[in-house]
GUDRENKOL-445655 format. One record per residue: residue in three letters; x, y, z of N, C-alpha, C in turn. Coordinates in steps of 0.2 Angstrom, whole numbers, plus 5000, padded with zeros to 4 digits. Each point is the difference from the previous one (the first is absolute). Example, Ala and Ser with C-alpha at 12.3 -4.5 7.8 and 13.67 -1.06 7.14 Angstrom:
<sites>
Ala506649725039499650065000500450065000;Ser499850054996500450065001499650055003;
</sites>
This chain:
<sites>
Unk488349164716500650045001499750075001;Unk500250045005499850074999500250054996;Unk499550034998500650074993500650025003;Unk500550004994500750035003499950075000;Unk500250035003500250075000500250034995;Unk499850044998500550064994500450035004;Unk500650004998500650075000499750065000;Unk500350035007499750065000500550075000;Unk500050054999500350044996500350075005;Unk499550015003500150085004499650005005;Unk500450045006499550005005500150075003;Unk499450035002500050055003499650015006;Unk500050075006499649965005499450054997;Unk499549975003499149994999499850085002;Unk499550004995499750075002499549985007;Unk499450065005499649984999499449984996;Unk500050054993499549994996500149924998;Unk500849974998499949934998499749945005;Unk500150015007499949965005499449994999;Unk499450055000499450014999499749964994;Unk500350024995499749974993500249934998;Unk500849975006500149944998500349984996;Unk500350064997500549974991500449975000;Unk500349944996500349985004500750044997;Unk500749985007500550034999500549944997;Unk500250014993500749964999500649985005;Unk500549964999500349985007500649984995;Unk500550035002500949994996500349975006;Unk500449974998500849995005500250055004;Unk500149995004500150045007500350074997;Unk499850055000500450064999500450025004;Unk500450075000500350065004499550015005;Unk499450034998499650025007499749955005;Unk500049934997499549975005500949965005;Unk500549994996500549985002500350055008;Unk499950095000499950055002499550005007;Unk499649974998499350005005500349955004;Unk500349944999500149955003500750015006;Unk500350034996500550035007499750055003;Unk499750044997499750055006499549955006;Unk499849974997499449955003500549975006;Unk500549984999500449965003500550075006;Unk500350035000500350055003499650015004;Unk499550034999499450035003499949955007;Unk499849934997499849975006500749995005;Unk500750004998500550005005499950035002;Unk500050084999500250065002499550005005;Unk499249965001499750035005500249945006;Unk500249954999500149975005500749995002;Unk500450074997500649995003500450005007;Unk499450025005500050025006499949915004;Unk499949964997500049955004500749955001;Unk500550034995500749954999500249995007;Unk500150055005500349975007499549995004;Unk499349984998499649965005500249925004;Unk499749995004500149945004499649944997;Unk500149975001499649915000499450015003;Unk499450005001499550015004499349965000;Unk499849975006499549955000500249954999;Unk499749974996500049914997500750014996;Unk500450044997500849994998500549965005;Unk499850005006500349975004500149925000;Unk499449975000499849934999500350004991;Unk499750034998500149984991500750004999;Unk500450075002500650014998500650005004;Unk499850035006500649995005500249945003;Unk499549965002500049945002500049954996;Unk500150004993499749954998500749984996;Unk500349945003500649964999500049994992;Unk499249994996499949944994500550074995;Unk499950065002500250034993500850035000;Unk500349955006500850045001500449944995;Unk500049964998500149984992499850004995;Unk500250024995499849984993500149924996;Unk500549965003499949965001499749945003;Unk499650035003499449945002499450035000;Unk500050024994499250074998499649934999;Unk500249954998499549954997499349985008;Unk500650015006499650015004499250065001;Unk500150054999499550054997499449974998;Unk500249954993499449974999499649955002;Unk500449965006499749955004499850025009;Unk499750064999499850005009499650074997;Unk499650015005499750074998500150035001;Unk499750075001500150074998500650025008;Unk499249995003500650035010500449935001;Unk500049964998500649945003500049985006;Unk500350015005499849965007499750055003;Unk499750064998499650055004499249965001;Unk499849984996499549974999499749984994;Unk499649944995499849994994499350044999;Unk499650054999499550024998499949984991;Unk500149964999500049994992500150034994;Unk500650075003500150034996500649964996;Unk500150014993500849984995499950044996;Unk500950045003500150064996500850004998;Unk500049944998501150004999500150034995;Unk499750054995500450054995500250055004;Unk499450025004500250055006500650005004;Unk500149925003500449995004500850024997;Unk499949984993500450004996500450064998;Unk499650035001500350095000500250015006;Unk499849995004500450015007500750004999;Unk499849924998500749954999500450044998;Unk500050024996500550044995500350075003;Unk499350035003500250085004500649965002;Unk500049935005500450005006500749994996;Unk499949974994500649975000500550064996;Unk499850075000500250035000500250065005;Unk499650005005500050065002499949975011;Unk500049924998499849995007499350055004;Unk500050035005499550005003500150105000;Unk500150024997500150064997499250044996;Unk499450025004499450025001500150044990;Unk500450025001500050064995499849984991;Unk500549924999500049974994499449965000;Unk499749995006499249974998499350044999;Unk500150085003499850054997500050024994;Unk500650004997500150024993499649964996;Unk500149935000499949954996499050034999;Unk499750005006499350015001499950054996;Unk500450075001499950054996500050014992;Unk500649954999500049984992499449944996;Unk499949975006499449954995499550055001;Unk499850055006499450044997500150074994;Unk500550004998500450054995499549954992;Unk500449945001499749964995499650004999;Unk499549985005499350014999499650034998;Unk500150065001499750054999500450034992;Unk500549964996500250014994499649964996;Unk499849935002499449964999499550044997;Unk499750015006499350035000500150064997;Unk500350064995500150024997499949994991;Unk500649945000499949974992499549975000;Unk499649965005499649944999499050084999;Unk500050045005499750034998499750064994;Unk500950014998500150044993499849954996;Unk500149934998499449964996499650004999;Unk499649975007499450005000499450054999;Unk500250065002499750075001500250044992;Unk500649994996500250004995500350095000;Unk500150015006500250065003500649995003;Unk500650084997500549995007499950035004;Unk499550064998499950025006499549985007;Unk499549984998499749945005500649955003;Unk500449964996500449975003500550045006;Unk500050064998500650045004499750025006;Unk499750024999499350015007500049955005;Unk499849914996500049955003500749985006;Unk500550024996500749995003500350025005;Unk499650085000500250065005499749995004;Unk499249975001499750005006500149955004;Unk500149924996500449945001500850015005;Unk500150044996500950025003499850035009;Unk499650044999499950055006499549995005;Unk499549975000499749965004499849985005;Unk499850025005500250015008499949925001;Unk499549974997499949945004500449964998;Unk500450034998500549924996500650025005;Unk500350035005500450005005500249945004;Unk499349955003500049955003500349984994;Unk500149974997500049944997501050014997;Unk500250074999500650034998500350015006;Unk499950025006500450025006500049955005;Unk499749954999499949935004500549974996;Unk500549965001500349944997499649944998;Unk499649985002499649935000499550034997;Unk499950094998499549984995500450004995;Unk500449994998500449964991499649944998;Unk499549975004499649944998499450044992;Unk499950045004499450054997500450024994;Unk500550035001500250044992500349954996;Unk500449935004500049954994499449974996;Unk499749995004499149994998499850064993;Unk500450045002499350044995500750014995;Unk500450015001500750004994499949954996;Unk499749935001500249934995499150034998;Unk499850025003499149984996499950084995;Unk500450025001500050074994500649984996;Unk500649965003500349984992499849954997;Unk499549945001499749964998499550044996;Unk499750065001499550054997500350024995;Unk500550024999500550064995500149944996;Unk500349945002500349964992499449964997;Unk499150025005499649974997499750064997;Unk500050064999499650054999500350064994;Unk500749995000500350034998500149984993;Unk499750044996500349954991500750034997;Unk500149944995500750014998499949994990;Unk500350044998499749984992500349954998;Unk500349975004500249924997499849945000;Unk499650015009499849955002499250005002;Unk499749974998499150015002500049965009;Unk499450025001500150005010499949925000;Unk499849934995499949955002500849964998;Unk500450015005500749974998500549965004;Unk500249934998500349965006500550075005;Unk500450034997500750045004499450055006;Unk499650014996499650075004499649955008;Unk499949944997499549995005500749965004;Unk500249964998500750015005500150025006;Unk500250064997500450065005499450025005;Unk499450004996499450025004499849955007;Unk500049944998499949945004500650005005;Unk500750014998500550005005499850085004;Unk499750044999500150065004499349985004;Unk499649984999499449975002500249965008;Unk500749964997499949965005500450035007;Unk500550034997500350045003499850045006;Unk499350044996499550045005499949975005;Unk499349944999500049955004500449985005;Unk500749994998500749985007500050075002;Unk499850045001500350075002499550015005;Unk499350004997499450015006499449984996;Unk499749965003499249964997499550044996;Unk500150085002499450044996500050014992;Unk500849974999500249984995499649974993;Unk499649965002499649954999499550024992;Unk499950075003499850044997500150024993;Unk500749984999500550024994499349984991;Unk499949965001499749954994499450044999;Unk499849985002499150055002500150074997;Unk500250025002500350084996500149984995;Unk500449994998500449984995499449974994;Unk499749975002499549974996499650074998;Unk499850025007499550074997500450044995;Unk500350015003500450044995500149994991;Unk500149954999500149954995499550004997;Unk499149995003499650014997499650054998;Unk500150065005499750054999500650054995;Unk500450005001500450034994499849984994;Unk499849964999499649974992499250045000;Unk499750025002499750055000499449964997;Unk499649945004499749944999499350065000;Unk499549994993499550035001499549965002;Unk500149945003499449985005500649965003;Unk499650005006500349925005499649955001;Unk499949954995499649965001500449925000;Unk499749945003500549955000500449964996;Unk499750044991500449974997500650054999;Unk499950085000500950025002500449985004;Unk499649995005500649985007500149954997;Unk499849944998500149934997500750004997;Unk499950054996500550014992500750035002;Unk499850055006500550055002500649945005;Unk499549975005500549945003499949954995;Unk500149984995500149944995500950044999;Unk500150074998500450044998500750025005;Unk499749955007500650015006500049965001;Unk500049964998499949925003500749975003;Unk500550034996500450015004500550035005;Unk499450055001500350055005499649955008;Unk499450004997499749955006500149915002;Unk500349994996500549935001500550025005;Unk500250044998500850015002499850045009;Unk499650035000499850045006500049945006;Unk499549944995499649965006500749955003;Unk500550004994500749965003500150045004;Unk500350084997500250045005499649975010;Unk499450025001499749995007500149945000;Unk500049924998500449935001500450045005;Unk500650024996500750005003500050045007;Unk499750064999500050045006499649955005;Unk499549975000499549975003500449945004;Unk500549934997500449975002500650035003;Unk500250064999500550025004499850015007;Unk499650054998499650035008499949955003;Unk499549954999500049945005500649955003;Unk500350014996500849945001500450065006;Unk499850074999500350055005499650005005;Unk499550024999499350035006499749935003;Unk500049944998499749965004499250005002;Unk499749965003499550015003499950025007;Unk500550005005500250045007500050084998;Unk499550024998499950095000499550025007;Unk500350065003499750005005499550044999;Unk499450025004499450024997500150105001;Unk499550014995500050095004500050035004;Unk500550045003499850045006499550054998;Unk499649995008499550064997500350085002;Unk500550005002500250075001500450024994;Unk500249964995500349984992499250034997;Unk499449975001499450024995499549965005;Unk499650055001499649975005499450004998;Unk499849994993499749954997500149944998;Unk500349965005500249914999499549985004;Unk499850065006499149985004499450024998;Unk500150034995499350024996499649964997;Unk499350014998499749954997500050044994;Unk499849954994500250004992499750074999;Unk499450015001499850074999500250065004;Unk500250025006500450045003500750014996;Unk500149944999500950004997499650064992;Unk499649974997499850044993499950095003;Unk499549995005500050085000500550055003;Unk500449935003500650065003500750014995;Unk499949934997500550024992499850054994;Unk499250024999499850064997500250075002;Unk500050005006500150075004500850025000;Unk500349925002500850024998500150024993;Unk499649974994500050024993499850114999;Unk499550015005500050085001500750035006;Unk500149965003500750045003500549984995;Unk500149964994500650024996500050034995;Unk499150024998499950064993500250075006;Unk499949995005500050075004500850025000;Unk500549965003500649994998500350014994;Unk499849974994500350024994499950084998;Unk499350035000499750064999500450065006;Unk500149965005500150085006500749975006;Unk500849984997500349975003500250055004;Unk499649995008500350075003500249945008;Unk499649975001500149945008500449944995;Unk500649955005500249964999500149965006;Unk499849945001500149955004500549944999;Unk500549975005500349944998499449945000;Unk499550005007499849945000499150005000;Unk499549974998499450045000499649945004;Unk500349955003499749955005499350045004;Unk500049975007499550025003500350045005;Unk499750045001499650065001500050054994;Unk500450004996500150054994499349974995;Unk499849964997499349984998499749955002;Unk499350035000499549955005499649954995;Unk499849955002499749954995499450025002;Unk499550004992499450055001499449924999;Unk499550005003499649975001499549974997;Unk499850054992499650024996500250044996;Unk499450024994500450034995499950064997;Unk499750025009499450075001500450055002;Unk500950014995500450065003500250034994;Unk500150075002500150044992500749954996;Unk500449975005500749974994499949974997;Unk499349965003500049914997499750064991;Unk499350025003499450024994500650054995;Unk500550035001500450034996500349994996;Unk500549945003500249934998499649974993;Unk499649995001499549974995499850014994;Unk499750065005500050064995500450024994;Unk500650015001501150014997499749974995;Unk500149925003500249924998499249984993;Unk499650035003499349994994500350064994;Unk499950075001500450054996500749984994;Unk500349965005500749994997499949934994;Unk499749965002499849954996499650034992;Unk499550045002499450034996500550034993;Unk500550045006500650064993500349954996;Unk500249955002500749975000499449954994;Unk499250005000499849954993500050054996;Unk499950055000499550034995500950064996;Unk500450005003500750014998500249974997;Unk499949934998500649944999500050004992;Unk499550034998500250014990500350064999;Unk499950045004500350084998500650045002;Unk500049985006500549995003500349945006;Unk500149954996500349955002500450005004;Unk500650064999500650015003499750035008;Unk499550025000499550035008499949955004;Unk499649954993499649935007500449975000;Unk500649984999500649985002500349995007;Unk500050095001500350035006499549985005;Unk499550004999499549995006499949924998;Unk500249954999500049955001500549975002;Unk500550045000500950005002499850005008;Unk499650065003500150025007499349965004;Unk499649984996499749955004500249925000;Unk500449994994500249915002500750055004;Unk500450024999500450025005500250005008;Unk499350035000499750005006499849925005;Unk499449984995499949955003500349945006;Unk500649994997500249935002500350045009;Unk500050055002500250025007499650055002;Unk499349994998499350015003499649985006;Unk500149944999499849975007499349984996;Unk499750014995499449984997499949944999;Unk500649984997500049924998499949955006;Unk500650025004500049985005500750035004;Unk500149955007500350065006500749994999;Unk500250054996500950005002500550025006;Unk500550015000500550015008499850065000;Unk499650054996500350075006499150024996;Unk499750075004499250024998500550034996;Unk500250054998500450064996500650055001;Unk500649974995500350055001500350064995;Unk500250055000500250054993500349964995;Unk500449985002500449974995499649934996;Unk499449985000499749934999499650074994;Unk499950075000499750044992500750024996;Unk500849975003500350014994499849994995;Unk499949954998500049954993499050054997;Unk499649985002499550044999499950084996;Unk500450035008500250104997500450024994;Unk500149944997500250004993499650024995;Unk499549965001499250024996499750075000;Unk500250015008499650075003500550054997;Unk500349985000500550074997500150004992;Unk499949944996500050034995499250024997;Unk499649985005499450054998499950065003;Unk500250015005499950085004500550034994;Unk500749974996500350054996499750004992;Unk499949965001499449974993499450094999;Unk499749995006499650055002500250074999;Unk500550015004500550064999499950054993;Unk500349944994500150024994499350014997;Unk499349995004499250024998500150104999;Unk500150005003500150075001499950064997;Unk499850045000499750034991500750034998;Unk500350055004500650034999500849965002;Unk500550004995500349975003500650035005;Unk499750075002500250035007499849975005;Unk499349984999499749975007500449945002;Unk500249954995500049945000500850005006;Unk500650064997500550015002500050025006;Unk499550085003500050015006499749935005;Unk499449984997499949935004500449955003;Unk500349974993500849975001500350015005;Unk500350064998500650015007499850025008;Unk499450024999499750015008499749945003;Unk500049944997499649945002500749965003;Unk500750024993500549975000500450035010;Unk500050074998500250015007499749995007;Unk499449994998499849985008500049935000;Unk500149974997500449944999500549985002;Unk500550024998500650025003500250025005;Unk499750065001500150025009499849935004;Unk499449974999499749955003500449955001;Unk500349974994500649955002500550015003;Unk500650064998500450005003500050035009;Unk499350045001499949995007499849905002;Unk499649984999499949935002500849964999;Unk500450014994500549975002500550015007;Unk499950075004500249985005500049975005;Unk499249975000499749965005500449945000;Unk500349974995500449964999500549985002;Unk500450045002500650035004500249925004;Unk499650005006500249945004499449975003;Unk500049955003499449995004499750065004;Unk500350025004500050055003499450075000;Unk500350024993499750044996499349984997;Unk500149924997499549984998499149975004;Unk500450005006499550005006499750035002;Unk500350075002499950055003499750044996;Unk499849994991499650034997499249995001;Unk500249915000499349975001499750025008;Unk500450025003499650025008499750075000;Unk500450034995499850074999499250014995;Unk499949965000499550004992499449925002;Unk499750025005499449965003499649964994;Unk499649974998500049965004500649955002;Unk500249975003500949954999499449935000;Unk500549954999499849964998500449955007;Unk499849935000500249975007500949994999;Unk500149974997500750004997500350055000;Unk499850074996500350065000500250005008;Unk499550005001500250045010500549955002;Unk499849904999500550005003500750004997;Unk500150024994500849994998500450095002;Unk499550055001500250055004500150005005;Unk499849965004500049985007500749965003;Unk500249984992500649965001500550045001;Unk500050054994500550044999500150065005;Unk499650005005500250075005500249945007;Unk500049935000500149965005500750035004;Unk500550034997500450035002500150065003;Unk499750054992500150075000499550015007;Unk499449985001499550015005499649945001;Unk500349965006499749965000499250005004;Unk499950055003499450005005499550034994;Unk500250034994499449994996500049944996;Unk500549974999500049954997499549955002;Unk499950005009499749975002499350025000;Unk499650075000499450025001499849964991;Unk500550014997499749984990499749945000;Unk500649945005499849964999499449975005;Unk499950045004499249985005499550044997;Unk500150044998499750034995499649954993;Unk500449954997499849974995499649935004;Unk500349985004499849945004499450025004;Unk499850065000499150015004499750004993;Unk499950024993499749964995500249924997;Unk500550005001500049924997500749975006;Unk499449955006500350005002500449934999;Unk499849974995500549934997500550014996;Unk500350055000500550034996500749985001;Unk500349944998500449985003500750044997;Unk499950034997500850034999499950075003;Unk499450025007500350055003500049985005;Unk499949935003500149975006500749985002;Unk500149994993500949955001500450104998;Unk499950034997500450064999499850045011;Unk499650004999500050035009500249965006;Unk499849934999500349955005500950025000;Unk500249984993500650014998500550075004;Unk499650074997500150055005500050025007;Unk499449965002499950005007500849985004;Unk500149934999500749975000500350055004;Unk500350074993500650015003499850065003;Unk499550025004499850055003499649975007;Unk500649935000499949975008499149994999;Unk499650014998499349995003499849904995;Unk500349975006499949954996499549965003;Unk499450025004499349955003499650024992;Unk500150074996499750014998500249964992;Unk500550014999500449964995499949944997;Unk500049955006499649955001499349974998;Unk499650075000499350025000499949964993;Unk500350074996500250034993500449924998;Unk500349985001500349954996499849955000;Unk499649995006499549915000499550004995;Unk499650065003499350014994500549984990;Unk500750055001500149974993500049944998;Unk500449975005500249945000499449935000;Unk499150045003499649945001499550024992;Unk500050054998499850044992500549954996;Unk500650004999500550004994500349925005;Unk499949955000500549975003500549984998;Unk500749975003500649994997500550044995;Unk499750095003500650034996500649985005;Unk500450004997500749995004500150095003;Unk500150054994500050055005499750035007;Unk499449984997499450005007500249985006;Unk500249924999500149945005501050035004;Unk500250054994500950015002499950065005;Unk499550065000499850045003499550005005;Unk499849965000499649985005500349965007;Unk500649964997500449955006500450095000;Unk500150064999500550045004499450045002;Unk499449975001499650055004500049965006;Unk500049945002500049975004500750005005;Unk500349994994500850025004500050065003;Unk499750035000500150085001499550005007;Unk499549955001499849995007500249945003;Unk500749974998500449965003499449925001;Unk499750014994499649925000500349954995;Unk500549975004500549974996499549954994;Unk499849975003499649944997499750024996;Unk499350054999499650014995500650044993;Unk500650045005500550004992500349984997;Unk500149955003500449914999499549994994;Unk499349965002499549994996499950054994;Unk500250055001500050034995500449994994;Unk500650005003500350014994500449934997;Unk499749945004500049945000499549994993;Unk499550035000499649984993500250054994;Unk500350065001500750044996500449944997;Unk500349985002500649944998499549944997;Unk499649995001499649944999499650034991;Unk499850055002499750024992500650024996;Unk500550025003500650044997500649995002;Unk500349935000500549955002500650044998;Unk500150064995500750044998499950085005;Unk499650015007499850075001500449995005;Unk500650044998500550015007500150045005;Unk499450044999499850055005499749965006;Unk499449964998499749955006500549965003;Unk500549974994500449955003500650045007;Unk500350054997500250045004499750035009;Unk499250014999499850015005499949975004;Unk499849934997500149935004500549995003;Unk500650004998500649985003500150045005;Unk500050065001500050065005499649985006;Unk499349984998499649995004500349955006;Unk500149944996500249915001500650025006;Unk500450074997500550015003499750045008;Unk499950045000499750015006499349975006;Unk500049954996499449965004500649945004;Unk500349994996500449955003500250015006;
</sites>
C-alpha cells in the first residue's frame, strides 16, 4: 500500500526563493483564496471568448451537427453508441458518442440554435482551465504557479480552434475527463490515502468516458501513474520500485484494462471493419515511407513548440501545400525537434527527486502529445491547433511555473499580464475568424501558404458571391493536384449553372472516373448532359443515381421529365 498522506494545515502561494529551495508547502482544504482564483480563472476565460455567442455552425459542424438526424432525439441516444462518429457521411474509424452525446442534449434544448453549443464549448473550457489550476496548485505546491497556469490556459490563442469550432468539443471533453481522472487521482484528502476502491472508481469511469469523447483520451492512466509515482518522490527508479509501486495500483491497472475491454468492444460493434482508408489531402502522410512520415512528424513537433511559444498565425487545415513531407533529417525542424525531445527527457530525469511536481509536467506534455503525432503511426489529419489542447496544459503550467522563477515579484506581475494581454488580444481577434465560413476562409486565402482544401472550401463559398473567382480558385488548385476530386465535382457542379456545360462535363467525368459511383457526381453529371440535350448519357446517368440510391428523388424526378419529353 502506498503512504497515506498527512493532513495538511495551511497553504500559501510560493515565494521564488521557496520554488528554488524546494520546501515543501503544506496543503489544507480548499481555502477563500484558492476558492477566489478559481472564479477568477473561470470568468476570465468567458469573458474572452464572449464574442463568439452569435457565431455560426462552420466547417465540418454541418455534417456533425446540422445534418446529423442521430442527435435530434434523446430518445434513441442508444443509437450514438452503435454507428460512428460522421454516421452516413462516412466511417473513418472514428467513436465519439459522449461527444455526440452532447450535442444531443444542446439539441434537445435549444434545437439548431449556433449560440447554446458555443456556450457549452465555452464553459467546458472555463473548466478546464479550473482543473489545471487546482491540479497544478498541488503539484507545484504553489497558488501562485497554479494561477499563472490557469490564466495562460484560459487565454491561450491556440486553444480558439478547439473552443470556436463546435466539433472541437471532442478535444476539450478529451482533456476535461483526463484532468478529472488527475484531480481525484492527485489530489489528497486527510481521510482517504490515494489507494481506494471509491477514488479509483470515479477515476476509471472518467477514464472511460474520455476515451468515448475522443481516443487521445487514452492517455488518462499513464499520467495518472506518473503522477502517482513521482509524487512519492522515489529516490531511485529501479525495477524493484516500479515493481512495488504497480503492486500498489493493481487496482487502478485491473480496472483500466476492463475500462479499454469495453471501449474496444464498443467501438468495433459501432466502427466495424468497412473503415475507409486516409485521404491524402486529410494527411498526406498515408503516402510516405516510415522514415519521411518520422521526419516530417519531428518538424510538425517544431511548428507546435513554435505555435505554443509565439501564437501570432493560425490555420484551419495544414494538409498539402500548407506542410511539405521532408525527405530526410537534414532540416533545421527535424535536428531542433530532436534536439527539444533529447533536452526535455534529460530535465524531466534529473528533476524527478527534487522537483517531481516539474518532471511531471514535462511528461504530461510529451505522452499528451504523443498519441496525434503522427510518430507512432499515421492518423486522419498531419496537424491541427486544437490536437495541442490537451498538451498546452503542460506548457502553460510550466511557462507559469517559470513566471513565479523571477527574482522580484514585480517582474513576475508585469510579466504576467503582458504575456496575459497579448494573449488575449490574440484570441479574441482569431475568435472572429469564426464568425462563418466565409470569414473562416477568407482568413486562410489571406495568410499563404493555404492549403488544398482551404482553397477549395473558399472556392466554395464565393460560388455565388463571385463566381468567376470561384472558378479561377478552383483551376488554380487543380493545376497542382490535379486528381482532386472534390474541386472537380465543386467546378463541374458550378460550371452547370453558368451554361458552360462541354466544360462541366469535363470536370465531372474526371470526378466521376477518380471517385466512382458517387451518386452526386453521377446526379450532376446527367444535368450536364442534359444541358447539351444528350438525353441518353443523362438517362444513364442518373439511372445508376437510382440504382446506388433507390430513395434519390431528385434522379427519379429527372428521369420522369426526361421519359416525358422523349416520348
Amino acid at each position: 500500500m502506498s503512504k497515506k498522506l498527512r493532513p495538511v494545515r495551511r497553504l500559501k502561494p510560493v515565494t521564488a526563493n521557496e520554488i528554488r529551495s524546494g520546501s515543501d508547502l503544506t496543503w489544507p482544504a480548499a481555502g477563500g483564496k484558492l476558492i477566489a482564483a478559481c472564479i477568477l480563472i473561470f470568468l476570465i476565460s468567458a469573458l474572452i471568448y464572449a464574442n463568439n455567442y452569435n457565431h455560426d455552425f462552420v466547417y465540418d459542424d454541418g455534417d456533425v451537427i446540422k445534418n446529423n438526424e442521430r442527435i435530434r432525439s434523446l430518445g434513441q441516444a442508444t443509437c450514438l453508441f452503435e454507428t460512428p462518429y460522421w454516421g452516413k457521411v462516412g466511417n473513418d474509424g472514428l467513436y465519439r458518442p459522449i461527444t455526440l452525446l452532447s450535442y444531443a442534449l444542446n439539441y434537445h434544448f435549444s434545437q439548431l440554435s449556433p449560440s447554446s453549443y458555443h456556450v457549452t464549448n465555452d464553459v467546458l473550457h472555463g473548466l478546464n482551465s479550473v482543473l489545471i489550476l487546482l491540479i497544478a496548485c498541488w503539484l507545484l505546491f504553489s497558488i501562485s504557479a497554479g494561477l499563472c497556469a490557469g490564466l495562460l490556459f484560459a487565454l491561450h490563442p491556440i486553444h480558439t480552434e478547439a473552443v470556436n469550432w463546435v466539433v472541437g468539443r471532442a478535444d476539450l471533453l478529451a482533456t476535461f475527463y483526463v484532468l478529472l481522472a488527475l484531480f481525484f487521482s492527485l489530489y489528497p484528502t486527510p481521510l482517504r490515502p490515494r489507494v481506494h476502491s471509491t477514488r479509483t472508481s470515479v477515476i476509471l469511469v472518467a477514464c472511460l468516458l474520455g476515451v468515448l469523447s475522443k481516443e487521445n483520451a487514452i492517455v488518462a492512466v499513464a499520467l495518472i501513474l506518473t503522477g502517482l509515482f513521482l509524487s512519492n518522490r522515489p529516490t531511485t527508479i529501479s525495477l524493484s520500485s516500479v515493481r512495488s509501486f504497480l503492486n500498489d495500483q493493481i487496482g487502478l491497472l485491473v480496472g483500466w484494462v476492463g475500462v479499454m475491454a469495453v471501449w474496444w468492444m464498443l467501438r468495433n460493434s459501432a466502427v466495424g471493419s468497412n473503415i475507409k482508408p486516409i485521404d491524402y489531402f486529410d494527411n498526406q502522410l498515408v503516402s510516405a515511407s516510415r522514415l519521411e512520415r518520422v521526419w516530417t512528424a519531428l518538424s510538425v513537433f517544431t511548428l507546435c513548440l513554435k505555435k505554443l511559444l509565439f501564437p501570432v498565425s493560425f490555420s484551419v487545415d495544414y494538409g498539402p501545400l500548407k506542410l511539405p513531407t521532408l525527405q530526410s533529417p537534414l532540416h533545421f525542424e527535424v535536428l531542433l525537434a530532436a534536439l527539444v525531445l533529447g533536452c526535455l527527457a534529460l530535465v524531466c530525469f534529473n528533476l524527478r527527486r527534487h522537483r517531481p511536481g516539474l518532471s511531471f509536467w514535462i511528461v504530461f506534455f510529451l505522452v499528451a502529445y504523443l498519441p496525434t503525432s503522427n510518430l507512432l503511426m499515421t492518423i486522419g489529419t498531419i496537424f491541427g491547433e486544437r490536437l495541442l489542447y490537451l498538451p498546452s496544459a503542460a506548457f502553460c503550467v510550466l511557462l507559469g511555473y517559470g513566471l513565479c522563477l523571477l527574482p522580484r515579484p514585480w517582474m513576475t506581475i508585469v510579466l504576467l499580464i503582458s504575456v496575459c494581454l497579448f494573449y488575449g488580444i490574440m484570441t479574441y481577434r482569431r475568435n472572429g475568424d469564426w464568425a462563418t465560413d466565409s470569414t473562416l476562409f477568407a482568413h486562410e486565402y489571406r495568410n499563404p501558404p493555404i492549403s488544398a482544401r482551404a482553397l477549395r472550401n473558399y472556392a466554395k463559398q464565393l460560388e455565388t458571391a463571385d463566381p468567376a473567382q470561384s472558378i479561377r480558385i478552383y483551376e488554380e488548385v487543380l493545376q497542382t493536384f490535379p486528381n482532386y476530386v472534390p474541386c472537380h465535382l465543386g467546378l463541374g457542379t458550378l460550371l452547370i449553372s453558368r451554361g458552360e456545360h462541354e466544360k462541366s462535363i469535363h470536370h465531372l467525368s474526371r470526378a466521376n472516373q477518380l471517385q466512382p459511383n458517387n451518386p452526386v457526381t453521377l446526379l450532376n453529371l446527367g444535368a450536364a448532359y442534359a444541358g447539351r440535350r444528350q438525353w441518353s448519357e443523362a438517362v444513364h446517368c442518373w439511372e445508376n443515381v437510382i440504382r446506388i440510391d433507390p430513395a434519390n428523388q431528385i434522379a427519379q424526378i429527372n428521369l420522369s421529365r426526361v421519359r416525358e419529353v422523349l416520348k
